[in-house]
N, C-alpha and C positions, 0 to 999 in steps of 0.2 A: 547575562541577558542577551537574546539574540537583537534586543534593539538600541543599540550604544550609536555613539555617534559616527558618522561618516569619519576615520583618519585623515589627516593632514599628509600623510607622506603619499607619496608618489605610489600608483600603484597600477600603472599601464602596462607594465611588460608582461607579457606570458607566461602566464603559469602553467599551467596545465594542458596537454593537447590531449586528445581521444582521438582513436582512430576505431574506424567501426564502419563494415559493412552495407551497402544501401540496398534497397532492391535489385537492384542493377550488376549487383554483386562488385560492383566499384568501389577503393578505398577513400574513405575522406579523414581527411586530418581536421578534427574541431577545436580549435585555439578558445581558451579562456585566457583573459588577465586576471591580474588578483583581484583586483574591482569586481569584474564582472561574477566569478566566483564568489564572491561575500556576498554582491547583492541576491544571488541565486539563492544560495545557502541560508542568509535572512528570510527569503522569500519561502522558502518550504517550510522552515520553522514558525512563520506569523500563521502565515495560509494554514498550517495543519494545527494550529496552536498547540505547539510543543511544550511541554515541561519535562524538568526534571526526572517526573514521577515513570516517562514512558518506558515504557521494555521492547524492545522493536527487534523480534526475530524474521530476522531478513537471511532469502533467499536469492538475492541478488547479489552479483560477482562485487566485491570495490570496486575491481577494473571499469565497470560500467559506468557510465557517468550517470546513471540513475542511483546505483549502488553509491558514487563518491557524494554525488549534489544531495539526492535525497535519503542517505541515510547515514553513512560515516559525518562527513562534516557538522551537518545539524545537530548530532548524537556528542559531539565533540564540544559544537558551540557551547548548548545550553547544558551538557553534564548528565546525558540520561544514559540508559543503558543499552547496549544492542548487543547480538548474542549471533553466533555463525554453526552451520553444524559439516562434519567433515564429509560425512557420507549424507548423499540424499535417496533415501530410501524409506519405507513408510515408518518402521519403528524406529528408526532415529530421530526422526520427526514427530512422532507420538511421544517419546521420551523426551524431549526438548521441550514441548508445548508443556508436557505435565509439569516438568522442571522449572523451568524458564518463568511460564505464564504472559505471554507476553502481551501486551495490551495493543501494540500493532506489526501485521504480517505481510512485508512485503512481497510478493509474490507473482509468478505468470499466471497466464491464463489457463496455461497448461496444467500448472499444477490445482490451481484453484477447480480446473474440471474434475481433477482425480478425485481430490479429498472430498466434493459433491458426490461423487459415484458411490465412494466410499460410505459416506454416510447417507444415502438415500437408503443403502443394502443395510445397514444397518438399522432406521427406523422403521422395516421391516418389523422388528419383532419387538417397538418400543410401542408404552400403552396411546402415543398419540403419534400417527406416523403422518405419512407426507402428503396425507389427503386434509391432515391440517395447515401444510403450509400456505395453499390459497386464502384459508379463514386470515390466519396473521396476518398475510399482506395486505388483505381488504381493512384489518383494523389497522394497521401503522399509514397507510395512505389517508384515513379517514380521519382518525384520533390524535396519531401522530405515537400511539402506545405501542414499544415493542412487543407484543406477546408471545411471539417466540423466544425472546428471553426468560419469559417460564413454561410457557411448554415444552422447550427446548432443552432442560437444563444440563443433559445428560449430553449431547451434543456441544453444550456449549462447556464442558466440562473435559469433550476433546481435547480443545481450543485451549486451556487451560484453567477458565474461569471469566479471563482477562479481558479478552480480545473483542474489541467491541470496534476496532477500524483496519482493514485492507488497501492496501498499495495495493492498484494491479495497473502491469507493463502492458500495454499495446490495446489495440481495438478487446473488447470482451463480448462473447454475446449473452443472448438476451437472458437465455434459463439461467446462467451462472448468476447472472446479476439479480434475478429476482429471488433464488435460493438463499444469496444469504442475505437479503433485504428482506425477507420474512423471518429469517430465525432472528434477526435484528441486530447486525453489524454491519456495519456502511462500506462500502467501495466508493475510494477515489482511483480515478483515472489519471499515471505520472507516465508522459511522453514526453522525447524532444528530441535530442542528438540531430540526426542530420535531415529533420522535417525541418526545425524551428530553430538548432543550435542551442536552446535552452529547454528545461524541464519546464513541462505545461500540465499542470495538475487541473482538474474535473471531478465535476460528479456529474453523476445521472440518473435523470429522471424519469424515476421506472415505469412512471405510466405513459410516457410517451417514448421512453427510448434516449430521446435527447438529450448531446453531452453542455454541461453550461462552465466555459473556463474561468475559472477565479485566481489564478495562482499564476500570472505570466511575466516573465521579466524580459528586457530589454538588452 
């Protein structure tokens, strides 16, 4: 269980540092202790309510303290599975999702734009294309009823079946986030390193844009 008791032992000294790039193109060294680590680590697992059952194909480095906080360690905590692939290229990645199935997909925003491109071209020639996806959004804002999850199925059979939540790294914009908030898989927003020194998970609220944080630690 990722919710056990706080340890008795001492656990001040540094574990972990990260070093990582700023805008400035400046290096910073970001110091975790073990404390501070666990409670991170706790934190992404309540916040995203983790079990066992997840499969978290992640495109995120380990090295990254997104890759360590939000997905090796939590994956570790509570016992689920996470899955890596050597090449990132589009049929290695279509071969993994089919494979895999993973129920969440860490990812940029970068990539997340591709695999949009991708399949926008592709519901080109599907019997409900992407002059459906405005209808779905109007019904999931209003209802709260994914319907892209059955309009969609062929799309979301991409995906592997599974995948029904998104990690995405950094600012996202606006099309990316309404796309797949229509076919009906959620985007959280996981940032931190040398804004905040810790990961700060989000969502957003696609009728206004607006990010609301729930997931911060100390």
């Amino acid at each position: 269980s990722p919710f056990v008791e706080r340890t008795k032992d001492p656990m001040s000294d540094v574990a972990i540092i990260f070093f990582e790039v700023d805008n400035k193109q400046e290096i910073k060294g970001i110091m975790y202790t073990h404390e501070a680590m666990i409670r991170q680590v706790k934190s992404v697992a309540r916040e995203n309510m983790l079990s066992r059952s997840e499969r978290i194909l992640s495109l995120i480095p380990s090295w990254k303290i997104e890759g360590t906080v939000a997905c090796v360690l939590p994956v570790m905590l509570i016992g689920a599975s996470i899955h890596y692939i050597e090449v990132l290229d589009q049929a290695t990645l279509s071969k993994a999702f089919n494979s895999f199935k993973p129920t969440i997909f860490p990812a940029s925003k970068h990539i997340l734009k591709q695999l949009m491109d991708t399949l926008l071209e592709k519901l080109e020639t599907q019997r409900f294309g992407k002059e459906y996806l405005d209808r779905c959004e109007k019904v999931r804002q209003k209802t709260g009823v994914k319907l892209g999850n059955i309009l969609f199925k062929q799309i979301h059979k991409e995906f592997g079946g599974k995948l029904d939540l998104i990690w995405c790294y950094g600012p996202i914009e606006r099309e990316i986030m309404h796309f797949y908030y229509a076919l009906g898989i959620d985007i959280l927003l996981h940032y931190g390193r040398t804004e905040t020194n810790i990961p700060v998970i989000g969502k957003i609220n696609v009728k206004t844009h607006q990010k609301h944080h729930y997931g911060c630690g100390n």
